[in-house]
N, C-alpha and C positions, 0 to 999 in steps of 0.2 A: 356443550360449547360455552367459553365462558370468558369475559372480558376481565383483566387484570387491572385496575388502577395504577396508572404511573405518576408519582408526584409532579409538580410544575417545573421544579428545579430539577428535575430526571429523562433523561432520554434512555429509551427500551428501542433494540432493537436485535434481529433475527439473527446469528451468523452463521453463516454454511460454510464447512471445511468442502474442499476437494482437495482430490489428487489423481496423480498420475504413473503407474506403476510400468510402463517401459516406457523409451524413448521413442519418440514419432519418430516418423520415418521424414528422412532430411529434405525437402524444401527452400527451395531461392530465398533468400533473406529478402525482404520488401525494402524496397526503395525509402530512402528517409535522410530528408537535408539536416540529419542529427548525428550525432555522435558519443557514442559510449565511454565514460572516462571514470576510470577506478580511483577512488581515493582511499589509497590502504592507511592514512592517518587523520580521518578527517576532523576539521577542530569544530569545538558541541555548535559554536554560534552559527557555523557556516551551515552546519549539518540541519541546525532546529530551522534556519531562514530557507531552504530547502524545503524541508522536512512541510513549512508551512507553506510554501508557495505551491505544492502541489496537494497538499489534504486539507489545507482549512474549509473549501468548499463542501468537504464530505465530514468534517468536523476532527478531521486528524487532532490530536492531541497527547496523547499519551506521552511521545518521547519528548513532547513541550514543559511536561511536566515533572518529569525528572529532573535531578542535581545533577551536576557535570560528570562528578564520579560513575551516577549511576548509569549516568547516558555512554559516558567513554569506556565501561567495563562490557557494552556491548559490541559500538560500532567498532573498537579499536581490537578486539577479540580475534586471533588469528583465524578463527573460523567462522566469521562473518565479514564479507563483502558489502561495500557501497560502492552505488556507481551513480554519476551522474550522467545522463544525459544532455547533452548540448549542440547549442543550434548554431548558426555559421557566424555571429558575433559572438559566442564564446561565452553564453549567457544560459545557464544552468533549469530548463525547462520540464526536466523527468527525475526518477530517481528508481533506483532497483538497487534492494535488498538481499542478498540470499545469505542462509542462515543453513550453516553445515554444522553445529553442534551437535547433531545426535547421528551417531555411525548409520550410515546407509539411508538417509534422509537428508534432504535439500529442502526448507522451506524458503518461497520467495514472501518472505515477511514484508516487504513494501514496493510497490509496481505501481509506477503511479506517471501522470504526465501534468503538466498546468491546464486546468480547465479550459481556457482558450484553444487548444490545440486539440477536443475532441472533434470526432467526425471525420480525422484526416489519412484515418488508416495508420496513423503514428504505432497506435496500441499494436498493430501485428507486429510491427519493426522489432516493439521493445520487447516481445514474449517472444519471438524470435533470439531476438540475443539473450533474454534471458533463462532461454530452456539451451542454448546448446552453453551456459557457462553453471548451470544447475545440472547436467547430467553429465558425470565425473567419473573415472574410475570410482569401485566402490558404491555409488547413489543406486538405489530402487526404488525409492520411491521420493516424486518432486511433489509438493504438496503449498496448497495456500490457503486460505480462507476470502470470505469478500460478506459485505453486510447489507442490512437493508439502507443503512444509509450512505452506502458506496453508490456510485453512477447507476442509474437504473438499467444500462445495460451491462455491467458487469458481469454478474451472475452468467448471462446469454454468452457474452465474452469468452471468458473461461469455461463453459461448455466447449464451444464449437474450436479451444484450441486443445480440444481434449482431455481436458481436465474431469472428473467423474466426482459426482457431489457424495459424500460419505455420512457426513454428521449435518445436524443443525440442533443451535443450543441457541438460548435468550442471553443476552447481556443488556445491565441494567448499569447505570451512571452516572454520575451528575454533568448534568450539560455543561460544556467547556465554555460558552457563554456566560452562563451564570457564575461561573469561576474566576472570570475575567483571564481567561487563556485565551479565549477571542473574542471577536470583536459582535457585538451582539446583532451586527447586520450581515455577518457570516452566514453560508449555508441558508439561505433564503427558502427553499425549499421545505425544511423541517419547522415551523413552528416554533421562533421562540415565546414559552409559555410566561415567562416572567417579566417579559419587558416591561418598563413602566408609563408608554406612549400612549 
């Protein structure tokens, strides 16, 4: 057994793919003062203040860092889905991903709710809608990933909605802190190693 050094400007962290090769068996959808709202053209600034209001606590970053080009040759992609989630003022609180680019495959690339809103049973509502608009003519298999610095009960999460863990691999990165992608009192939880306080 052996420990890895990770630089201070680096964040290491575990990720576990699952998936799910048939469809569950169908189930009442859970109650939830939310609603699911497709934006089949959505524009980058609306998508990335999204994008951050529901992953900066988990240090989401990636699609922050992208050019418009790169960001809109995804979301805008006939075969990728964005949905927003919204709450009864009309105020964009979740967001779900699904990514059909690859024939007979469904990944839900981004599932996510605003940190405030854990604990409420929300997250069944949104894997509820998100598995019966991910299992399509065509789909066998629905698959995601989730990491060690996603919600500590993710992982459990996606278990118990059936989800079966497959792979896990390391990804290594430069802290989106340190990059000035966010804000360095982000993500409280993880350790920033560089700060200068």
């Amino acid at each position: 057994m052996g420990l890895t050094p990770v630089p201070p400007e680096q964040l290491a962290t575990i990720v576990t793919t699952l998936e799910m090769r048939e469809r569950p068996r169908p189930r009442p959808l859970p109650d939830a003062p939310l609603r699911l709202v497709r934006w089949p053209a959505p524009a980058p600034d609306a998508y990335r203040a999204l994008f951050r209001r529901v992953g900066a606590r988990w240090l989401w970053f990636s699609r922050l860092v992208m050019d418009d080009a790169q960001l809109l040759a995804i979301i805008r992609d006939s075969s990728v889905e964005v949905y927003a989630a919204v709450d009864r003022a009309g105020i964009e609180v979740g967001m779900l991903e699904l990514d059909i680019r690859v024939a007979g495959a469904c990944e839900i690339s981004y599932f996510a709710l605003a940190p405030e809103l854990a604990g409420r049973g929300l997250g069944r509502w949104l894997m509820a809608e998100a598995l019966a608009r991910a299992w399509r003519p065509g789909v066998t298999r629905v698959w995601l990933h989730t990491c060690t610095l996603d919600h500590p009960s993710a992982l459990g999460f996606y278990r118990a909605q059936g989800f079966t863990p497959i792979a896990r691999t390391i990804e290594t990165f430069a802290d989106p802190r340190a990059l000035g992608v966010l804000p360095e009192d982000c993500a409280p939880q993880v350790p920033y190693l560089t700060s200068r306080r």
